[in-house]
BALOZA-801727 format. One record per residue (C-alpha): residue in three letters; y, x, z. Coordinates in steps of 0.1 Angstrom, whole numbers, padded with zeros to 4 digits, always signed. Example, Ala and Ser with C-alpha at 12.3 -4.5 7.8 and 13.67 -1.06 7.14 Angstrom:
2
ala-0045+0123+0078/ser-0011+0137+0071/
***
This chain:
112
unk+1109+0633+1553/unk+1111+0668+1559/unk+1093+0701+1543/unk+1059+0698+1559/unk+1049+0668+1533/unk+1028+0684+1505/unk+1048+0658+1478/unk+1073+0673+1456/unk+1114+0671+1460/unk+1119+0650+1436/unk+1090+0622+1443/unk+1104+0620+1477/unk+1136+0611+1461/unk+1123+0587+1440/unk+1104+0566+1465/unk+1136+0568+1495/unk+1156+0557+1461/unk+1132+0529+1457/unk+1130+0519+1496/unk+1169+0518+1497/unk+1168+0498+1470/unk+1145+0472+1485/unk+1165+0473+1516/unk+1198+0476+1498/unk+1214+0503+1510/unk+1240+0508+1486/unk+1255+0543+1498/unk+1218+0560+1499/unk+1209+0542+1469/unk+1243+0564+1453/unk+1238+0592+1468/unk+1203+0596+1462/unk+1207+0585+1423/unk+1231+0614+1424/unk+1209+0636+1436/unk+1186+0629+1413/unk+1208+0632+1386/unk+1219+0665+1398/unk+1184+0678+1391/unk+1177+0667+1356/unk+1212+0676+1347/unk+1201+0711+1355/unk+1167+0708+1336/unk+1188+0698+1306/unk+1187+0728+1280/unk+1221+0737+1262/unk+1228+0724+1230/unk+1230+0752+1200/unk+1237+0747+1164/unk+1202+0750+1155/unk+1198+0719+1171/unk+1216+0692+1146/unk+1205+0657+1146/unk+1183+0643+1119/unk+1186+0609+1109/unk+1151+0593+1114/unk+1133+0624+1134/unk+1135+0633+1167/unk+1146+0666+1179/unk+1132+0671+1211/unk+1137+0702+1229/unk+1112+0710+1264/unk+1134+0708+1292/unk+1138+0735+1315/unk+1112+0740+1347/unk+1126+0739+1381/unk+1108+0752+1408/unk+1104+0732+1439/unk+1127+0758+1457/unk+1151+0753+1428/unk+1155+0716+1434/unk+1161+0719+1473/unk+1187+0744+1465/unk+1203+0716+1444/unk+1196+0692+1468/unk+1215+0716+1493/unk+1244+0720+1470/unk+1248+0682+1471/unk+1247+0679+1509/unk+1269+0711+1508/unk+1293+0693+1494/unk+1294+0660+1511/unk+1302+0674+1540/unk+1329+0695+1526/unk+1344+0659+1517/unk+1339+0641+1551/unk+1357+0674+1565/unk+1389+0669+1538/unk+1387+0628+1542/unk+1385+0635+1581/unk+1418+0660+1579/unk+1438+0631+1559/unk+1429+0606+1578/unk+1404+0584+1557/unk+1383+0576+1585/unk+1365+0545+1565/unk+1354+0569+1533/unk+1344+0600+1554/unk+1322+0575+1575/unk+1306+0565+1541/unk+1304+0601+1532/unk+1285+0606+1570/unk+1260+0578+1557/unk+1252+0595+1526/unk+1246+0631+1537/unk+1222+0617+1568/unk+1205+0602+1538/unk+1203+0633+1518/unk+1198+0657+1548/unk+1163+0642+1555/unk+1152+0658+1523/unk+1157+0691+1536/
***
């Protein structure tokens, strides 16, 4: 999965989620959830007082519109800081979490 394909960021997401899913890869299934997360999180729009719940009504707001570049940058920050951790797990000695750590950013790196 790389840049070339023509589908969006997220979509690939979504269908590696589903694949490690079927294949039950638990630590891309995580990181790849959290990824995804990551991105809606930052579609979210903050809350203001103009926004107070209403028993009975909805009160939906639009979300914000990320741009495909926007979402890899995301993406990046998440890989970004994976490796940061396998570097600090590696410099205490936590050989078994940085290697889980390893798993998940060779997950996440193909999206980029």
């Amino acid at each position: 999965m790389n840049t070339q394909t023509q589908e969006p960021i997220r979509e690939q997401l979504k269908h590696g989620l589903k694949a490690a899913m079927k294949a039950r890869q638990n630590e891309v299934v995580s990181v790849l959830r959290s990824a995804l997360s990551a991105i809606d999180n930052a579609e979210a729009v903050p809350l203001d007082a103009s926004m107070v719940a209403v028993v009975g009504r909805l009160n939906e707001v639009p979300r914000k519109e990320l741009s495909e570049e926007d979402m890899r940058a995301i993406v990046q920050a998440e890989a970004d800081a994976l490796k940061t951790s396998i570097a600090g797990y590696q410099s205490i000695g936590k050989v078994e979490e940085a290697e889980q750590l390893q798993t998940q950013w060779e997950a996440l790196s193909q999206y980029l």
